[in-house]
N, C-alpha and C positions, 0 to 999 in steps of 0.2 A: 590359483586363479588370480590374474593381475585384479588390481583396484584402480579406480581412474584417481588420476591426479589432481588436486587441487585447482581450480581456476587461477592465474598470475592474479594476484593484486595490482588493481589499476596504479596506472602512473601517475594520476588524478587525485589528492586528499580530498577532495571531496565529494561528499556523501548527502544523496536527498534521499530522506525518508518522506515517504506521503501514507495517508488512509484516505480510504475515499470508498465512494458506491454503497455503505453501508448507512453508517450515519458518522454524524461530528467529521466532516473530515477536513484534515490540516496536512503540513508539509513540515518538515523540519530539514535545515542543511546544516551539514558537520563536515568541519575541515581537522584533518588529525585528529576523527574521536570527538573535540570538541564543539557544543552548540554554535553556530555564528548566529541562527535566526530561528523561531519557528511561531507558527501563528495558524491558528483554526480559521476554517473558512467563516463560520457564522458571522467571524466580525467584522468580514468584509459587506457580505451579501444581507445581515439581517435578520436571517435564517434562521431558526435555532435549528441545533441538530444538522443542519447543510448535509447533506449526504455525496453534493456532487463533486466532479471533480476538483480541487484544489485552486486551481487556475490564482486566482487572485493570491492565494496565500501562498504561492509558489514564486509568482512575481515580486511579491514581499522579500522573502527571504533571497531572492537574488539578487534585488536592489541595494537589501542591507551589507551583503556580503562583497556587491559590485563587478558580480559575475554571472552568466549565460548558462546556459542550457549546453554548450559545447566544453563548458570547463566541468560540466560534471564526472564523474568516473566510474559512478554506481548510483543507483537509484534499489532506494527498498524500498516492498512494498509491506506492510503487515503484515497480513497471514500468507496459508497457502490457498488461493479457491477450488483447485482440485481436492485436497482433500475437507476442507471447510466442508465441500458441497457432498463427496463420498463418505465423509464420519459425519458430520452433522445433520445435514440432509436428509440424507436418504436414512442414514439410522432411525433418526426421528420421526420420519413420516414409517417406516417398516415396527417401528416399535408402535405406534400409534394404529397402526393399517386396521382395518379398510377406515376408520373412523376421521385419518386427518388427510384423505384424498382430496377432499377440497381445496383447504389449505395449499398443502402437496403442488395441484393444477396451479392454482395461483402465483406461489412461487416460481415455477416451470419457467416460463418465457421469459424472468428477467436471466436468470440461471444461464439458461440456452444460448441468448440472445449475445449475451455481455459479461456475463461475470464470472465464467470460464474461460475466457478467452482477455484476462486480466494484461498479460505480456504485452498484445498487440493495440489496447485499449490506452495502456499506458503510455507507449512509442508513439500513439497519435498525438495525443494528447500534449507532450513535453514537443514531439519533434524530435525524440533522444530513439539514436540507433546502438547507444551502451548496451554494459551488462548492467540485468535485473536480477534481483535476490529479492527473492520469497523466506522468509526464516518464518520461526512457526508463531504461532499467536502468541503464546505466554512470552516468547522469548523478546518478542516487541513491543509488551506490558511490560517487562526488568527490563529493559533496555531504557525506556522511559520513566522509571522509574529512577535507575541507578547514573545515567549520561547529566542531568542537571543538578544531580546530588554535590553535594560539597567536600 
């Protein structure tokens, strides 16, 4: 059984990472691996917790670095929302059932609307027709962790 091939590594060093939709969200850009900039949204908007799109903090970091949205090469997003929404989710509301239906309905329409459809939410958003990488949650907790370490 073939295995698919790796995607080419962009021609592009640089790398924006963003969180966003959830809460705290911020943008960080990396050129070769290395921080050039990154900054939470709240400090822009006020906000605590900001959960929306990055926008401001994104503009930050490309001012600092002195580059656009077309010099990017990859953009990461945090997690995965497909499975965020199929392990977390739904396990949660099925471990809980019938009791956190509620809840469950509540959550529904932001889910439906927007936060599975993370990819095309993003490409609006920057204007970037790049590739997107999803890596998994913990791995973009040690990433952040270990990328500003010394």
């Amino acid at each position: 059984m073939a295995t698919a091939s790796p995607a080419p590594p962009s021609a592009s060093p640089w790398i924006l990472g963003l969180s966003c939709f959830y809460h705290d969200s911020a943008a960080v850009l990396l050129r070769d691996g290395v921080i050039v900039a990154a900054a939470q949204e709240e400090r822009f908007t006020r906000i605590r917790h900001d959960e929306a799109f990055p926008a401001q903090a994104v503009a930050y970091c490309f001012r600092e670095a002195g580059i656009t949205v077309a010099d990017v090469g990859l953009v990461a997003f945090y997690d995965k929302p497909f499975l965020k929404f199929f392990d977390r989710i739904l396990d949660t509301w099925l471990a809980a059932a019938p009791r956190g239906l509620a809840s469950f309905r509540a959550a529904l329409p932001a889910w439906a609307g927007s936060k599975l459809w993370m990819r095309s939410a993003l490409r609006k958003h920057l204007g970037y027709s790049g590739r997107i990488l999803f890596p998994m949650h913990h791995e973009s907790h040690a990433a952040s962790a270990f990328l500003p370490s010394p």
